[in-house]
C-alpha positions as CSV (number, residue, x, y, z in Angstrom):
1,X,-15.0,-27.0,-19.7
2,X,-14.4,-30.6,-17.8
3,X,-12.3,-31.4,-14.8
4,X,-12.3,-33.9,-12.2
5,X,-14.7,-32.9,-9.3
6,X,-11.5,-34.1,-6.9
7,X,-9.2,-31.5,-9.0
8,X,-12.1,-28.5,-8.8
9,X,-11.6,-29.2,-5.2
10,X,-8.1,-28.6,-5.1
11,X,-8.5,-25.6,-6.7
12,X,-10.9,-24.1,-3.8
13,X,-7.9,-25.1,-2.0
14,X,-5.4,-22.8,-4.4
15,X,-7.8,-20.1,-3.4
16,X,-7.8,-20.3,0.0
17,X,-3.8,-20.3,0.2
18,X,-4.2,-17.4,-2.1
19,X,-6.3,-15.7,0.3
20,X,-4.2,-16.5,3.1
21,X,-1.2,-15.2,1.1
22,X,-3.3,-12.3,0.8
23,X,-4.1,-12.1,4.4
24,X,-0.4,-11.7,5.2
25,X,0.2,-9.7,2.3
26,X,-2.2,-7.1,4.0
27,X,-1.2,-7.7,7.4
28,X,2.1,-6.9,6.6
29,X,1.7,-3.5,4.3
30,X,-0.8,-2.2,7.4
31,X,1.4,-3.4,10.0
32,X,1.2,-1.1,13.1
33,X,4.8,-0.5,13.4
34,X,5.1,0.7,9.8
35,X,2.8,3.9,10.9
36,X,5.2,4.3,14.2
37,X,8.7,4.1,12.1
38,X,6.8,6.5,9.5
39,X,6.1,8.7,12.9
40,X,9.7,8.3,14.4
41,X,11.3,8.7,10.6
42,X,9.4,12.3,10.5
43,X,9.7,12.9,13.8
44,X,13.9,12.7,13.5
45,X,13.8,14.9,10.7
46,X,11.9,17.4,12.1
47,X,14.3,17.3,14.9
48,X,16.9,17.2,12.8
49,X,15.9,20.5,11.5
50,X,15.2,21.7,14.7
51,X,18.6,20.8,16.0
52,X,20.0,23.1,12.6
53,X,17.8,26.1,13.2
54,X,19.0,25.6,17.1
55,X,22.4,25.5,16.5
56,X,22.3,28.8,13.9
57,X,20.4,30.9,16.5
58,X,23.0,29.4,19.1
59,X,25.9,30.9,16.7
60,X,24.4,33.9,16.1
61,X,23.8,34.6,19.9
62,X,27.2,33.9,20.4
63,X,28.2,36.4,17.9
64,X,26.0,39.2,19.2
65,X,28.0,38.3,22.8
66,X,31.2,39.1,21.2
67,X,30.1,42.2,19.7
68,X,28.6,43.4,23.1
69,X,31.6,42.6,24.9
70,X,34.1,44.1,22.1
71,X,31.7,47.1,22.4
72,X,31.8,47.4,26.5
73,X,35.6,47.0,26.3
74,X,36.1,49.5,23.4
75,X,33.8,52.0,25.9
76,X,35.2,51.2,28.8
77,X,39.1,52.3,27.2
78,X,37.0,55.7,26.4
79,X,36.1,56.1,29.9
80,X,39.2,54.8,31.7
81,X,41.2,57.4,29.1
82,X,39.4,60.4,29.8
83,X,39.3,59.6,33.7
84,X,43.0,59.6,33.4
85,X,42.9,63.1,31.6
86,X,40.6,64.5,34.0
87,X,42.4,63.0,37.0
88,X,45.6,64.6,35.6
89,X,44.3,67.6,34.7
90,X,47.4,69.1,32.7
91,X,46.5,71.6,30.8
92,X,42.8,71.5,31.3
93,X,40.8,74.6,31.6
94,X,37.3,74.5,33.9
95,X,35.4,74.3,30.7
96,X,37.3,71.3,29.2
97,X,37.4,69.3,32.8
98,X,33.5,70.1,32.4
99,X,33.2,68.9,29.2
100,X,35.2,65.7,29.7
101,X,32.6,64.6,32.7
102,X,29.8,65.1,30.3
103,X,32.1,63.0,27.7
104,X,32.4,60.7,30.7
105,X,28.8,60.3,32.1
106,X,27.3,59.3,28.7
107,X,29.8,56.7,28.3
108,X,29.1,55.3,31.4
109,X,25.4,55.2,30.3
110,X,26.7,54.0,27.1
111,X,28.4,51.6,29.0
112,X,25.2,50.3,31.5
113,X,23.1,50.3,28.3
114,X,25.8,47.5,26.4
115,X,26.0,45.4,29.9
116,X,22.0,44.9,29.5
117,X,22.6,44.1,25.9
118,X,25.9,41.9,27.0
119,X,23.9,40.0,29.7
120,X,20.4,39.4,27.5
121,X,22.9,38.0,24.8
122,X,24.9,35.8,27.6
123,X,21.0,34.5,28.5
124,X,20.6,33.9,24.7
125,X,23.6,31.8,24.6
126,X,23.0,29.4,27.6
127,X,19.5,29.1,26.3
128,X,20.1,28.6,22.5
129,X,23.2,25.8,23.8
130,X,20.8,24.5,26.0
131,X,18.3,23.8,23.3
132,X,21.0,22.7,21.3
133,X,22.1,19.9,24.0
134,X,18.5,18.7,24.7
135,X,17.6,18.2,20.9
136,X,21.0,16.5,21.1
137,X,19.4,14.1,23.4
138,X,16.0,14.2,22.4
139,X,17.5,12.9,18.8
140,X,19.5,10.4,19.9
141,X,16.3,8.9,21.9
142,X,14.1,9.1,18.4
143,X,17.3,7.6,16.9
144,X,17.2,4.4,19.4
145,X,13.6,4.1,19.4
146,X,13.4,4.4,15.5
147,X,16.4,1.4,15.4
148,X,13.9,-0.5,18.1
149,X,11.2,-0.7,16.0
150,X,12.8,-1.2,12.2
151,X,14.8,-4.4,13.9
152,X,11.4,-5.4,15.1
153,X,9.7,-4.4,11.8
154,X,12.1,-6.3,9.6
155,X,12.1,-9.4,11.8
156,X,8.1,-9.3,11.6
157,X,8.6,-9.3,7.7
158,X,10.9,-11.7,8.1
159,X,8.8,-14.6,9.7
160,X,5.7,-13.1,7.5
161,X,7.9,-13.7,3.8
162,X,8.8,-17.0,5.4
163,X,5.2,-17.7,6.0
164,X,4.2,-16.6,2.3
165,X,7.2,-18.5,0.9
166,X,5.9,-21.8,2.7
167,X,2.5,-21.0,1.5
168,X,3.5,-20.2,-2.3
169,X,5.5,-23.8,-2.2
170,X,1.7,-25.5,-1.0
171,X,0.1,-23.7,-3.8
172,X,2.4,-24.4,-6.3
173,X,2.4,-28.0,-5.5
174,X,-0.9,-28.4,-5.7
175,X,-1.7,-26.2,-8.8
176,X,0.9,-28.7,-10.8
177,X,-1.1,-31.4,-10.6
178,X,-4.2,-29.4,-11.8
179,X,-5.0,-29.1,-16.0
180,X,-3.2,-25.5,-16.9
181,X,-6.1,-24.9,-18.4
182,X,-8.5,-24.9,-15.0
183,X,-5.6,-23.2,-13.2
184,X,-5.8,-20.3,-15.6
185,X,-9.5,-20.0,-15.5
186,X,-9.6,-19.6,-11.8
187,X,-6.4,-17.1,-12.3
188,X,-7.8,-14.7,-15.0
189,X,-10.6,-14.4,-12.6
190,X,-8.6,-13.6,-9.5
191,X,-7.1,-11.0,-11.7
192,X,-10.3,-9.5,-12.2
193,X,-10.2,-8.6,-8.7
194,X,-13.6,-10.5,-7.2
195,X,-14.2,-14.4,-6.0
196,X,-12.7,-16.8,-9.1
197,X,-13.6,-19.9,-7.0
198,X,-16.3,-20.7,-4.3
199,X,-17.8,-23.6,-2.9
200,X,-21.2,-24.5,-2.7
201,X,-22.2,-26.3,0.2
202,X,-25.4,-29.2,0.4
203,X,-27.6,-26.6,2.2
204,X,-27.0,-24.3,-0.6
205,X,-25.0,-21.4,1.0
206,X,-21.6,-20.3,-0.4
207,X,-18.1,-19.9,1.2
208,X,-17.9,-16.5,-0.6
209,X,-20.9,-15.1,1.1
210,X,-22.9,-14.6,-1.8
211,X,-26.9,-16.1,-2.3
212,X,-26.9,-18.0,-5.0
213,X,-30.8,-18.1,-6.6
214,X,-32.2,-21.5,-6.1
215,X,-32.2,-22.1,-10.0
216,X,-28.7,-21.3,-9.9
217,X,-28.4,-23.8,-7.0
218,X,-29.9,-26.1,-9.0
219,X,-27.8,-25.7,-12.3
220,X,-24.8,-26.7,-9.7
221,X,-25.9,-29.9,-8.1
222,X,-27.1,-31.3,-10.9
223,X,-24.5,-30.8,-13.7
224,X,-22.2,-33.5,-14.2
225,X,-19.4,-34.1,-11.8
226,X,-17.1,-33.4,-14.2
227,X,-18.4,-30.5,-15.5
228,X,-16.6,-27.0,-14.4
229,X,-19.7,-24.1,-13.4
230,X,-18.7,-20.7,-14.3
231,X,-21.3,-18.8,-12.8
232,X,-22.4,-16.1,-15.6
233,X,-24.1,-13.3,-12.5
234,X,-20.8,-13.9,-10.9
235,X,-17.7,-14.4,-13.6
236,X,-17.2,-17.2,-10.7
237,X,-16.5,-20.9,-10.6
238,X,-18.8,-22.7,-8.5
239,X,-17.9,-26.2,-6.7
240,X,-20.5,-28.4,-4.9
241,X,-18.8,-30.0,-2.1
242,X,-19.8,-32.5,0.5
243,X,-19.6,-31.7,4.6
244,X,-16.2,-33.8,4.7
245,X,-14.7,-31.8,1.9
246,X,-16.0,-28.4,3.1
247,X,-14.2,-29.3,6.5
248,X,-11.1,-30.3,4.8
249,X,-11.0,-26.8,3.3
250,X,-11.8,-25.1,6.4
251,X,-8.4,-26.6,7.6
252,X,-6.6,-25.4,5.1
253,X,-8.4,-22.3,5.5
């Protein structure tokens, strides 16, 4: 395949706006404060959840208050109802007036035993409402902080697409003024997933890193200028370029 040495140049240029399209691409995907919205995303949930399970316990403890009091009140009618029989004493034999202070003392035991139980589930309360309230808090912090850092993600994504978008409209310009046909040559490669394009400098080194074989080096500098090296070890095209155009490209770079 032919192409003008000036437009194989260009197209080292395509790839480095590629790869600086790439560069942002990356940055962007692996940005820091994706990982700490993820964090604060799961943390809210979890809290979330916490807040549920905090308010159930809270209702139940609430619950088991009411049935502790309803149970001390229904008690202490028993014992205020057979004081007033035994204080009256109408009718009552010795053995009934003893059997209504037996009646009477294990109520009141009854009656010590549900104010424990009362005053462990009026603990359970204030602590399962206090729970409650500082998950209440603790959300609406997560909440804030997880706001913070989406407006700061999406303005970071912002200036990045508008970066990309300027970058794409370089590319685009330049790649019109290329042959299709060298365009898609260098593309089909890229799609392969390794270099499509590299330079090769005068004292035979590569901007892609790899060691070419000094055959190889060779084959490059001395085919015709018009001539468009595909590189067989690599599935790569390979430019010679001069020290000014190498700079040039570092600049775009």
């Amino acid at each position: 395949m032919k192409a003008p040495h000036a437009d194989q140049v260009q197209l080292l240029r395509i790839a480095a706006l590629d790869s600086h399209i790439n560069r942002l691409r990356k940055n962007n995907e692996q940005h820091p404060l994706r990982k700490e919205l993820g964090a604060l995303v799961n943390a809210i949930a979890a809290c979330s959840r916490d807040q549920r399970l905090g308010s159930e316990r809270a209702h139940n403890a609430a619950r088991a208050l009411r049935k502790a009091e309803n149970e001390a009140e229904t008690v202490q009618l028993q014992v205020a109802d057979k004081e007033a029989k035994y204080n009256a004493g109408v009718g009552l034999t010795s053995r009934d007036l003893l059997t209504l202070e037996e009646e009477m003392a294990t109520l009141r035991a009854q009656l010590e035993e549900l104010s424990t139980v009362e005053f462990e589930a009026l603990e359970e309360v204030e602590a399962s409402e206090e729970n409650v309230r500082a998950l209440g808090v603790q959300f609406e912090e997560l909440t804030a902080s997880m706001l913070r850092v989406k407006s700061e993600l999406e303005d970071v994504v912002a200036q990045s697409d508008a970066q990309i978008a300027e970058l794409k409209k370089q590319r685009d310009a330049v790649a019109t003024n290329l042959d299709s046909k060298l365009v898609g040559l260098y593309e089909r490669a890229a799609n392969r997933g390794h270099y499509a394009v590299m330079a090769l400098t005068p004292n035979g080194s590569t901007t892609g890193g790899i060691h070419l074989s000094p055959v190889e080096v060779a084959l490059v500098k001395n085919k015709g200028e018009d001539e468009v090296y595909l590189s067989e070890d690599y599935d790569c095209i390979i430019v010679p370029v001069d020290f000014e155009e190498l700079e040039a490209l570092r600049e775009t770079d």
